[in-house]
C-alpha positions in Angstrom: -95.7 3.8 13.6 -98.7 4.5 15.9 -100.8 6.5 12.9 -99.7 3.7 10.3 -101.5 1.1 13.3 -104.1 3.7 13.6 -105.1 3.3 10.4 -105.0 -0.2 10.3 -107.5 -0.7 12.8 -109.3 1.4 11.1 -109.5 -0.1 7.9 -109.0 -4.1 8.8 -109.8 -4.2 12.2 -108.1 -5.2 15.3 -105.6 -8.2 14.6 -107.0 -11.2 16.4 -105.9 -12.5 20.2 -103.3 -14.8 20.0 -104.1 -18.0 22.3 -101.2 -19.0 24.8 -99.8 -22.7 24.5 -102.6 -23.8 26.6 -105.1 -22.9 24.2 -106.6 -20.3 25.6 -106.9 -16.2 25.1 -104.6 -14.4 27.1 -107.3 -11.8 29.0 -107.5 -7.8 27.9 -108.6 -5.7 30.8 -110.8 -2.7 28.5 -113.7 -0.8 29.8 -117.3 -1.3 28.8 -117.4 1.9 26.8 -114.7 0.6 24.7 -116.1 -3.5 24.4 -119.2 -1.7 23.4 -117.4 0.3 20.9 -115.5 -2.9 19.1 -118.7 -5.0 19.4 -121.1 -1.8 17.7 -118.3 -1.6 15.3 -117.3 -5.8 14.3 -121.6 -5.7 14.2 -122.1 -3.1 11.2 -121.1 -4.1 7.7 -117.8 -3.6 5.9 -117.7 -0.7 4.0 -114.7 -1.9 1.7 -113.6 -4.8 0.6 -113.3 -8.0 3.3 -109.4 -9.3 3.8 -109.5 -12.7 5.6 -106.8 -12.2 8.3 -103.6 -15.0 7.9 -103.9 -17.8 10.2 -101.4 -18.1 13.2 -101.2 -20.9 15.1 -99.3 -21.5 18.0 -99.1 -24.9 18.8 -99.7 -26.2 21.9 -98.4 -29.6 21.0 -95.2 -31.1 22.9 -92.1 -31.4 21.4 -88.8 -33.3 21.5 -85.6 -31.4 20.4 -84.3 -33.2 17.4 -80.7 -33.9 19.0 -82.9 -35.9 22.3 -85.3 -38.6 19.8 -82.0 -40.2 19.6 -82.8 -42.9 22.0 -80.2 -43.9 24.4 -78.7 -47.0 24.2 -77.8 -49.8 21.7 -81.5 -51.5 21.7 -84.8 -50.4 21.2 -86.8 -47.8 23.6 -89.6 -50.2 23.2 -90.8 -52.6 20.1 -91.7 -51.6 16.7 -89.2 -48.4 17.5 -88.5 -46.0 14.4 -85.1 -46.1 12.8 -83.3 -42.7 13.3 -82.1 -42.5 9.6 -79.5 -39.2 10.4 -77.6 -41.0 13.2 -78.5 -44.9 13.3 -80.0 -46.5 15.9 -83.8 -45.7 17.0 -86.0 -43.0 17.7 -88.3 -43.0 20.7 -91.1 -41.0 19.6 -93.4 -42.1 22.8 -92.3 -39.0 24.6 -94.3 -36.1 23.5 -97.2 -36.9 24.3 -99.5 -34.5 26.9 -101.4 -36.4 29.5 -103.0 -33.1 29.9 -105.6 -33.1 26.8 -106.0 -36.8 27.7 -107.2 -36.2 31.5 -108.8 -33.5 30.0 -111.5 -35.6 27.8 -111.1 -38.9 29.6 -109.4 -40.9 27.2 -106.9 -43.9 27.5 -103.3 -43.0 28.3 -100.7 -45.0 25.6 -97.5 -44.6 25.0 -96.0 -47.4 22.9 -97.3 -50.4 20.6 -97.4 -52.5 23.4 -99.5 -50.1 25.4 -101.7 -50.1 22.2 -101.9 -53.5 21.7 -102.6 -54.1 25.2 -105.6 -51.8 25.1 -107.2 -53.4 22.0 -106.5 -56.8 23.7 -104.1 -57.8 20.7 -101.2 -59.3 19.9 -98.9 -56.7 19.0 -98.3 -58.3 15.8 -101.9 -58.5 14.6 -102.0 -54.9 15.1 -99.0 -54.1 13.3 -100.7 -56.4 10.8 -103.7 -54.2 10.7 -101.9 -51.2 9.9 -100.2 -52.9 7.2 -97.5 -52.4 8.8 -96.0 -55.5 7.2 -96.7 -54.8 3.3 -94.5 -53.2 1.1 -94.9 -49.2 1.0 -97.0 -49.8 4.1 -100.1 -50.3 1.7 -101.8 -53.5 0.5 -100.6 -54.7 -3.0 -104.4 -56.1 -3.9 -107.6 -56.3 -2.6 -106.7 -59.4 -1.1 -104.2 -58.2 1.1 -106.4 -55.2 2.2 -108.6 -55.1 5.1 -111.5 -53.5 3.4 -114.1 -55.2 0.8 -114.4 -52.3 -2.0 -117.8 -51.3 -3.8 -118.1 -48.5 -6.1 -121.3 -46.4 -5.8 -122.5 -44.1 -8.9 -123.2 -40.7 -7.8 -126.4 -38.4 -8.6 -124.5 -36.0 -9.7 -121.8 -38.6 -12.4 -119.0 -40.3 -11.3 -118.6 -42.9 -8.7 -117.4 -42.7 -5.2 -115.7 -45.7 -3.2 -117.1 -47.6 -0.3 -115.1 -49.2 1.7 -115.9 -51.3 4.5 -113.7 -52.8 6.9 -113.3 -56.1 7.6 -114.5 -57.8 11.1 -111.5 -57.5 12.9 -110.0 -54.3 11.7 -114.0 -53.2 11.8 -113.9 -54.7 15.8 -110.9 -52.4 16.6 -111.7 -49.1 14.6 -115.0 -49.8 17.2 -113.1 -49.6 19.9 -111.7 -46.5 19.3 -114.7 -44.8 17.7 -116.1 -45.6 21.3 -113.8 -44.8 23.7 -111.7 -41.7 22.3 -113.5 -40.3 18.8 -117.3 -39.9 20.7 -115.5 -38.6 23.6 -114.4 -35.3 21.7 -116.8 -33.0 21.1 -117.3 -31.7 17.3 -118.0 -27.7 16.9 -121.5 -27.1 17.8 -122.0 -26.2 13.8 -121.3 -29.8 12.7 -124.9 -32.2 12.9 -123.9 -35.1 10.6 -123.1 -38.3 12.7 -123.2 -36.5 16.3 -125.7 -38.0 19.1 -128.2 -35.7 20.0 -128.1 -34.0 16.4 -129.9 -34.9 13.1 -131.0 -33.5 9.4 -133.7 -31.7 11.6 -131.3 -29.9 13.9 -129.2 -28.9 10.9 -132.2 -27.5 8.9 -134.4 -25.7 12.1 -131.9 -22.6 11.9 -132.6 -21.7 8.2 -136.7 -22.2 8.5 -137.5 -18.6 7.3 -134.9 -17.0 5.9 -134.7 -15.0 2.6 -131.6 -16.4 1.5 -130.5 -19.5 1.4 -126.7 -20.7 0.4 -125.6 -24.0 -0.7 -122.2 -25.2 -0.6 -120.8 -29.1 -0.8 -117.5 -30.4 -0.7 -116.1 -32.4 -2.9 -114.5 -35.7 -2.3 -114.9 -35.0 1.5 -113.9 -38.6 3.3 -110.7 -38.8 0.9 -109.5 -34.9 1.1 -109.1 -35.9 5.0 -105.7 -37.4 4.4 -103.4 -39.7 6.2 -101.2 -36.6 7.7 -104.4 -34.8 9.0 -105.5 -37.9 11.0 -102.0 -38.1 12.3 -102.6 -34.4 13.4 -105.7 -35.4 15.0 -104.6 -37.7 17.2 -101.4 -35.4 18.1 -103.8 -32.8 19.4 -106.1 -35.0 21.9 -102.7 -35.7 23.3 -101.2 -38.6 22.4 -97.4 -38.8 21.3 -96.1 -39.3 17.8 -95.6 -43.3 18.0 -99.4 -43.8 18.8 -100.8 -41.3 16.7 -99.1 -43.2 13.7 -100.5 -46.0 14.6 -104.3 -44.9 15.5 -104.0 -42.9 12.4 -103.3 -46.3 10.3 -105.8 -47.8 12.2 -108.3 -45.8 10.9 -107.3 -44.7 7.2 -107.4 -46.6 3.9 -104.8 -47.1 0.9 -106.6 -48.5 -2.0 -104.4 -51.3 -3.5 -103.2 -50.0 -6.9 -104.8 -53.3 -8.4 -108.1 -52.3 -7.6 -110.9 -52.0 -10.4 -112.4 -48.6 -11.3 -115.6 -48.1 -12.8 -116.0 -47.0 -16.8 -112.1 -47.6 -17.4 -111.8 -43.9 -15.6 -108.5 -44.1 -13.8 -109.4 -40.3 -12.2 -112.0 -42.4 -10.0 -109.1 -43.7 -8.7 -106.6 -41.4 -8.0 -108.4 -39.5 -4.5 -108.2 -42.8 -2.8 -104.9 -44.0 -3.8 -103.0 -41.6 -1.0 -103.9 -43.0 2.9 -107.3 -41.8 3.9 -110.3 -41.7 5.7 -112.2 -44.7 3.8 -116.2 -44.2 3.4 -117.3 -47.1 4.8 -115.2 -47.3 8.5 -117.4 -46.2 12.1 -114.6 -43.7 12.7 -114.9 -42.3 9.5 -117.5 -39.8 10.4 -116.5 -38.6 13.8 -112.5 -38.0 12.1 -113.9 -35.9 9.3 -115.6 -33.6 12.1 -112.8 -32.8 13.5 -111.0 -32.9 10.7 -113.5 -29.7 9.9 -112.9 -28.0 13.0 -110.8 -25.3 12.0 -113.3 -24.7 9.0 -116.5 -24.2 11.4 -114.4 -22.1 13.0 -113.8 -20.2 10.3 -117.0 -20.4 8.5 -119.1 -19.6 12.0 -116.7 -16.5 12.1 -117.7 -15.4 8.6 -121.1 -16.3 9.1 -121.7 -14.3 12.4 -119.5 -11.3 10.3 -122.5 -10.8 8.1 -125.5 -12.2 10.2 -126.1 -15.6 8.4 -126.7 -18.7 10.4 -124.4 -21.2 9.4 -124.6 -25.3 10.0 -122.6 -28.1 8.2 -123.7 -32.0 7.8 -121.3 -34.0 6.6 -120.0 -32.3 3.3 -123.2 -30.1 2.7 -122.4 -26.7 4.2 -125.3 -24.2 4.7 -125.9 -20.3 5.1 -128.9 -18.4 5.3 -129.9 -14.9 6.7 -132.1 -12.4 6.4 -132.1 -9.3 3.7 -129.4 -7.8 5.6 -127.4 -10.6 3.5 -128.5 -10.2 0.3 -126.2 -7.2 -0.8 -123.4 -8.7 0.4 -123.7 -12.2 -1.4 -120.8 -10.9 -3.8 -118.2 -10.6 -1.0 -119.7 -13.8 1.0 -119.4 -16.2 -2.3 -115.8 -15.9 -2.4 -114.6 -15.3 1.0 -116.5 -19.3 1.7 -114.7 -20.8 -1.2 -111.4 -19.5 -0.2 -111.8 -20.6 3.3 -112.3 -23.6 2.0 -109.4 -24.2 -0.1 -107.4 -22.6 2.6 -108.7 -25.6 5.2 -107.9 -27.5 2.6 -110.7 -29.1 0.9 -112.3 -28.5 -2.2 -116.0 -26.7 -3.3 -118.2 -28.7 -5.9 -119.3 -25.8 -7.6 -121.9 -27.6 -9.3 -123.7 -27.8 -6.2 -123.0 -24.4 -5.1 -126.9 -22.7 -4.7 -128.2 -19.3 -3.5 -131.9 -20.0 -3.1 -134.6 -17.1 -2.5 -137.7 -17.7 -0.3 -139.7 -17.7 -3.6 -138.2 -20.6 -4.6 -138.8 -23.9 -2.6 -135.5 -24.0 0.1 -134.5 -27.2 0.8 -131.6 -28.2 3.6 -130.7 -32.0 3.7 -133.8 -32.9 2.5 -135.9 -31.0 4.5 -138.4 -28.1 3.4 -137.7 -25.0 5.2 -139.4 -22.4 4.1 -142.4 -21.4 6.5 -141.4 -24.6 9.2 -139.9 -27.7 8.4 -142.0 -30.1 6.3 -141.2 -33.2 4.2 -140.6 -32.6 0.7 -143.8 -33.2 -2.2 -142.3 -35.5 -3.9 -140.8 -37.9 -1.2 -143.8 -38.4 0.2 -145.9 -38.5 -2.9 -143.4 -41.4 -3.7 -143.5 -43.2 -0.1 -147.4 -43.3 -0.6 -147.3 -44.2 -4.1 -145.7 -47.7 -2.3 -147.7 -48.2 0.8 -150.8 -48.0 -1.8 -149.0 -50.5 -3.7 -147.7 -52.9 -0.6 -151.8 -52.6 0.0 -152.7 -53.6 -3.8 -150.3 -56.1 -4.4 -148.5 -56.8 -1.7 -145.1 -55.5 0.2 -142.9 -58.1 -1.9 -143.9 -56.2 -5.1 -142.3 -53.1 -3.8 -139.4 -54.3 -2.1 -137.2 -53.6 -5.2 -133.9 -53.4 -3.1 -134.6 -56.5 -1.1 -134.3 -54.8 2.3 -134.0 -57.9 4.6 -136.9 -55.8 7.0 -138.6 -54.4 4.7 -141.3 -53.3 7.1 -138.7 -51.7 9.7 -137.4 -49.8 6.5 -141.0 -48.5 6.0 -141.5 -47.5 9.3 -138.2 -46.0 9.4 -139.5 -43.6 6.7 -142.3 -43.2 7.8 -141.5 -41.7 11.0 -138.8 -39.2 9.6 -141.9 -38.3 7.4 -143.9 -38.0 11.5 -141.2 -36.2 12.7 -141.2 -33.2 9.7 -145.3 -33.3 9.3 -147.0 -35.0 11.6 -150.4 -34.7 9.7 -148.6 -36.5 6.6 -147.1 -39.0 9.0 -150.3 -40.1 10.5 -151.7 -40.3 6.9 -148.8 -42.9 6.1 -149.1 -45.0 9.6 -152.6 -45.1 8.9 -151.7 -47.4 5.3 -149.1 -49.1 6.7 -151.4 -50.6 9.3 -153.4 -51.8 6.4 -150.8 -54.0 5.0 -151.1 -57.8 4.6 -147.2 -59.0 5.2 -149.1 -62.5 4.4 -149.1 -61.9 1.0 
């Protein structure tokens, strides 16, 4: 048995640290000869073929035994109790939660609906209300019923994805907890879409410069996160299982099965018929963050494996490196795709690039070749309407009745300041000339 591990290590590597129940590594007294040894050895590139270890979690969640949900007594442990549908009666699900992870990142201890509702400074039956908690399959029937108007968008790329924004007083309590629990949990330090102190500019400075460039988006991103991975979410900051259901209903979407889908194509449809995170909510983009977590992990890992930086915004996922990289693209390709689909989600491969510094590299939007810069053809086009707004007049050119148009153009303009300032200046200097008179 000890050649047969021998060998092993050899060929795959050491098998990774298993974390204790707290979540962290259980510490390995080694020597320095032998840390230098393993990190010389994890930094030189695989000489056969790359096996992505399996995943082992060990969760550090608390649990009830099934035999104790059974809650004592005739009536209910508190109101809006579960059913226990094995022995009768009700099932207190408000006592696993860990006040631990809670203390830990300073967010509001509940336990039951009433807690909830209390928090939210709501009846208890206009949350339940919220959560469709009174419709039947727990989903609205039509779009009246829901608590989200629906708009289809047509993509770039064909098809259409769903918007779908709240209404004010779901859209007042999925504030609320956006605010005081989502923004207090840090995403992984990869992730720069929808994070405070991060930006498209953060998420492009590590690739200025490199040789290689990879592309990768996924597809259908807000609806892959479904209703059970939200639940999980919740579970892991520490709440119990009664609350997390609830949170997690708070903040996901069922698209009534009435509702009208573009071009007669009933596969629009069909991602956002399951609960999930709608495109539209506030909490939206802070849940599908750490709904990634486990894949920055992963991809970080991979990336760091064959020196490539790696950064993700939103559902655009980016790699880039050096020509250390460039043999290797044949074992990187696939190892990122099945990552992917092991977290879970899905790759567009029509978007999937590999981009050479030859070519112009682009990362959200952002030129990255030499240093960042603004892309040609943006700002040939936001000149293109200043000159107009100067010719004719900013009405002319407000083709999407932007109720500001001015702030828009200033908005633009000073992403453009912030990429080139030279350009930016150039742009400033033709807005100023404007008659908003006209």
């Amino acid at each position: 048995m000890g050649l047969i591990t021998l060998l092993k290590r050899i060929l795959f590597g050491s098998a990774p640290s298993i974390p204790h129940a707290g979540g962290q590594p259980e510490p390995a007294a080694e020597s320095t000869g032998d840390h230098t040894a393993r990190v010389g050895a994890v930094s030189q590139r695989p000489s056969g073929p790359v096996r992505l270890a399996p995943l082992r979690y060990q969760s550090s969640l608390v649990r009830t035994p099934p035999d104790r949900e059974h809650a004592d007594g005739a009536g209910k442990p508190y109101r809006c109790a579960h059913i226990d549908p094995r022995r009768g009666g009700y099932l207190d699900l408000s006592t696993d939660g860990d006040a631990r992870w809670l203390e830990y990142y300073g967010l509001p201890h509940i336990a039951t609906p009433e807690q909830l509702a209390v928090w939210l400074q709501l009846p208890l039956g206009k949350v339940g209300w919220l959560t469709d908690r009174f419709c039947q399959n727990h989903r609205p029937q039509n779009t009246r019923e829901a608590h989200y108007h629906y708009h289809w968008l047509a993509k770039r790329s064909g098809g259409h994805r769903l918007i779908e924004a709240p209404k004010s007083q779901l859209k007042q309590v999925q504030q609320q907890i956006l605010r005081e629990i989502l923004c207090r949990v840090p995403p992984h330090t990869a992730a720069h879409g929808f994070t405070a102190g991060r930006s498209i500019r953060t998420n492009a400075r590590p690739h200025v410069g490199q040789r290689v460039l990879i592309k990768f988006d996924l597809e259908d991103f807000y609806p892959s996160c479904r209703y059970a991975r939200v639940v999980a979410i919740y579970r892991s900051l520490g709440y119990c299982r009664e609350v997390a259901l609830w949170l997690a209903r708070l903040t996901t979407s069922a698209a009534p099965a009435n509702l009208r889908f573009p071009d007669g194509n009933l596969r629009s449809l069909m991602p956002y018929l399951p609960r999930h995170l709608p495109q539209g909510a506030p909490t939206s983009p802070a849940l599908a963050n750490l709904s990634a977590y486990s894949l920055d992990v992963r991809l970080a890992g991979l990336a760091a494996r064959y020196h490539l930086k790696y950064t993700r915004y939103a559902d655009d996922l980016t790699f880039s490196g050096d020509g250390h990289s460039i043999p290797a693209l044949r074992e990187i390709l696939p190892l990122i795709t099945r990552i992917v689909r092991d977290e879970r989600f899905r790759v567009n491969r029509k978007k999937r690039k590999v981009i050479r510094n030859n070519q112009r590299q682009t990362v959200t939007g952002v030129v990255v070749n030499q240093h960042l810069n603004i892309r040609r053809d943006e700002f040939d086009r936001l000149k293109a309407i200043l000159h107009n707004c100067r010719k004719h007049g900013p009405a002319s050119q407000n083709r999407d009745d932007h109720p500001d148009f001015a702030a828009h153009l200033r908005g633009r303009i000073a992403h453009v300041m912030q990429l080139n300032r030279h350009r930016g200046e150039k742009l400033l200097a033709m807005y100023d000339q404007i008659d908003w008179a006209r």
